[in-house]
C-alpha positions as CSV (number, residue, x, y, z in Angstrom):
1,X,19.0,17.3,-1.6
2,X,21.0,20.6,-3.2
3,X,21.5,20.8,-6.6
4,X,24.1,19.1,-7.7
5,X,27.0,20.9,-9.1
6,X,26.7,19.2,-12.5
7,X,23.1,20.8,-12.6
8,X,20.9,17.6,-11.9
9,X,17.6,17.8,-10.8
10,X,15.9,14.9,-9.6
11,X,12.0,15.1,-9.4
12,X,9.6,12.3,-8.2
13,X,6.2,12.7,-9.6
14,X,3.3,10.6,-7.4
15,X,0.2,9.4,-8.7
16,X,-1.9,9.1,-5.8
17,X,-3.7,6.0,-4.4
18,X,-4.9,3.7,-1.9
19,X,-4.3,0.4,-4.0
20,X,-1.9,1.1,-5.9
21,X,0.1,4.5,-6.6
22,X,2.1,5.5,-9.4
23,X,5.9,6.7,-9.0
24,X,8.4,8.0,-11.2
25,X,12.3,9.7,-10.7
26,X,13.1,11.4,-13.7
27,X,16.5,13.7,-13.3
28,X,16.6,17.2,-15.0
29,X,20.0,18.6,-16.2
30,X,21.1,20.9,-18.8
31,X,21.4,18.4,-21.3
32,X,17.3,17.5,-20.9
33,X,15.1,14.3,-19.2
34,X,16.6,11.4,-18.2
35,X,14.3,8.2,-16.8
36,X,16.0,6.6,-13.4
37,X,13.2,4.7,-12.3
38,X,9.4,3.9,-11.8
39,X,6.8,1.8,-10.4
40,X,4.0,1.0,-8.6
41,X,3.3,1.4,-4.5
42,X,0.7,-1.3,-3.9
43,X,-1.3,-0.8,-0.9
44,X,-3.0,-4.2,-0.4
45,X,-6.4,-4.6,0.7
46,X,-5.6,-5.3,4.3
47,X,-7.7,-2.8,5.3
48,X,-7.0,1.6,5.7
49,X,-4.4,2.0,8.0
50,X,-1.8,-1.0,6.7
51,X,-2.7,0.3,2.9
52,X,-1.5,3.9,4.8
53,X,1.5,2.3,6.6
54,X,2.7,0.5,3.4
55,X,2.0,3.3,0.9
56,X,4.2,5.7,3.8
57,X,6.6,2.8,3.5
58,X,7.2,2.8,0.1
59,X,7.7,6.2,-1.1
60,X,10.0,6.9,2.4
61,X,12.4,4.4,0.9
62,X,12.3,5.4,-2.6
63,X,12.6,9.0,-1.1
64,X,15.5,8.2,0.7
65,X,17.1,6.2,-2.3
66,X,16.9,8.7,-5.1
67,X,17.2,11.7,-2.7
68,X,14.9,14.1,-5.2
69,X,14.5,17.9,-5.1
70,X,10.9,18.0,-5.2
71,X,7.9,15.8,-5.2
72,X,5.0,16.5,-8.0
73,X,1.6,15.2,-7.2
74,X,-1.2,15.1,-9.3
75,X,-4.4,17.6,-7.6
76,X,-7.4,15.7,-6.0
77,X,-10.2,15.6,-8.0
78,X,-13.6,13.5,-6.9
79,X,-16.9,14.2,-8.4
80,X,-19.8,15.6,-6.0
81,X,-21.9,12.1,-6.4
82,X,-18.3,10.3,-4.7
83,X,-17.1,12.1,-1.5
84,X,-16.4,9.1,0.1
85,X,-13.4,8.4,-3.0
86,X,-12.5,12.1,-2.0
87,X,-12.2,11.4,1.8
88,X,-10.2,8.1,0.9
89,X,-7.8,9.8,-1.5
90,X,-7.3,12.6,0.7
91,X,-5.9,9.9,4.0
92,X,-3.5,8.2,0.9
93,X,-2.2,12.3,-0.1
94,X,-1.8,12.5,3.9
95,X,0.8,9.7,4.0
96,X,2.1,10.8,0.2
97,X,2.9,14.2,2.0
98,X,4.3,13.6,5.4
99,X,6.3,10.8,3.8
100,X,7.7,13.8,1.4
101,X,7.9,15.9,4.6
102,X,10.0,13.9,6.6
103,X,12.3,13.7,3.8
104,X,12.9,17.5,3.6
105,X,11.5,16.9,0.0
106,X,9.3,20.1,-1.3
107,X,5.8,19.1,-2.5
108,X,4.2,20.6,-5.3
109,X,0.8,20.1,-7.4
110,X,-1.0,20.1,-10.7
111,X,-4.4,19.3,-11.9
112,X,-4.7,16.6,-14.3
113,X,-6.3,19.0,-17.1
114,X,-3.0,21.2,-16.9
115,X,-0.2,18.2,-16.7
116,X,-2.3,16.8,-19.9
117,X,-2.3,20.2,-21.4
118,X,1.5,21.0,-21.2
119,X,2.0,17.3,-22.4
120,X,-0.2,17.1,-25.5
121,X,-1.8,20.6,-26.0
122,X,-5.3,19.1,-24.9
123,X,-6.5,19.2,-20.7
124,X,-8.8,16.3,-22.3
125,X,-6.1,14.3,-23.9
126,X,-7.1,10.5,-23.7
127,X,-4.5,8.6,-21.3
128,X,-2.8,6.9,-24.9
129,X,-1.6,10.5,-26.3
130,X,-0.5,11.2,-23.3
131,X,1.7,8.2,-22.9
132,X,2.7,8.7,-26.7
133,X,3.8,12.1,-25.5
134,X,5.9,10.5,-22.2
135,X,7.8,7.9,-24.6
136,X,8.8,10.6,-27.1
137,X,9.6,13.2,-24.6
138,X,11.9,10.4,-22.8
139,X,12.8,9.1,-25.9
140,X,11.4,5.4,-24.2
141,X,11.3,2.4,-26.4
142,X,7.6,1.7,-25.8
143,X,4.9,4.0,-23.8
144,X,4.9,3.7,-20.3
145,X,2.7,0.9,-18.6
146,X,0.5,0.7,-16.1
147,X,-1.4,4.3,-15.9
148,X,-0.3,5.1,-13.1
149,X,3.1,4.6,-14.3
150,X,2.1,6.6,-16.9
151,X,0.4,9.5,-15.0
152,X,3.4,9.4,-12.9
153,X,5.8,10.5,-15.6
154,X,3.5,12.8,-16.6
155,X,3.7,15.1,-13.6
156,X,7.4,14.5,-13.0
157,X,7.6,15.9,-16.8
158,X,5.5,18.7,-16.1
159,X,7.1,19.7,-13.2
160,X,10.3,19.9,-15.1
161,X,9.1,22.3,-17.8
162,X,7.3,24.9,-15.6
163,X,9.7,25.3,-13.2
164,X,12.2,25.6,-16.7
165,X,9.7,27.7,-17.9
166,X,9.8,30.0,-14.2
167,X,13.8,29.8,-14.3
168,X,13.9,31.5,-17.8
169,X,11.3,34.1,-16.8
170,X,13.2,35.2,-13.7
171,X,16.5,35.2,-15.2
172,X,14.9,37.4,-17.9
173,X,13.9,39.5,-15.2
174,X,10.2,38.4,-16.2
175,X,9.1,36.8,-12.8
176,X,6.3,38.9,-11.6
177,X,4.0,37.7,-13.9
178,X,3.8,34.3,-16.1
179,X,1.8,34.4,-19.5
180,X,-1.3,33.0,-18.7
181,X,-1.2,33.4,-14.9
182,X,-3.7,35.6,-13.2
């Protein structure tokens, strides 16, 4: 979807999984965040390919309701002891990502350590400061629930402020290099 003339943005931020994954639409404009909608994607436990089917088919018609910009997904990360969880996570990103492809939709993605640092300051934040941080930033009347409701938002919100943050530097002529980038 363009940008609309009014300046709207509207960004989806995924929180990956097979039994249940995260979504939230938040829409940028000049006048800051505004929440549309969020949820959870639940997979079932029908076994691989209908959690695949179902988790394709959900974000394809949210995708194709909300028409956003971009898609923000949080980075895999599996420890070395748990491949199998990495293998697993990486079929349920597969379907995230053609899903997001097939919708002409860019993806983009963030570790968890830097969407918790540009929320709270800390890449170790526990998951309550960073849903503090989501209901003040969204002005919300409670934190977000469940997590990956929560984690969600998060990306969507941190997608927002560095590609701000890249706009400014570029229209300050500042984009060949971003403090802190190497």
């Amino acid at each position: 979807m363009a940008q609309a003339s009014n300046g709207q943005y509207r960004i989806v931020g995924v929180d990956p999984g097979l039994n249940v994954t995260g979504y939230a639409v938040i829409e940028s404009s000049p006048e800051g965040l505004r929440f549309c909608e969020a949820g959870v994607i639940r997979g079932g436990s029908r076994g691989l390919g209908p959690r695949l089917v179902a988790l394709y088919s959900g974000l394809r018609e949210l995708l194709d309701t909300y028409r956003p910009r971009v898609m923000a997904l949080e980075e895999l990360y599996s420890h070395y002891e748990r491949p199998r969880t990495a293998i697993l996570m990486g079929h349920a990103r597969g379907a995230i990502c053609l899903a997001a492809a097939q919708a002409d939709v860019e993806i983009v993605s963030y570790a968890a350590t830097q969407i918790k640092r540009l929320l709270t300051g800390s890449g170790r934040a526990p998951k309550n400061q960073v849903q503090r941080a989501i209901q003040r930033e969204l002005g919300l009347p409670a934190p977000p629930e469940p997590p990956d409701v929560a984690d969600a938002l998060a990306i969507a919100i941190c997608h927002h402020y560095l590609r701000t943050k890249t706009e400014w530097m570029q229209a300050a002529g500042l984009s060949g290099h971003l403090p802190g980038k190497r």
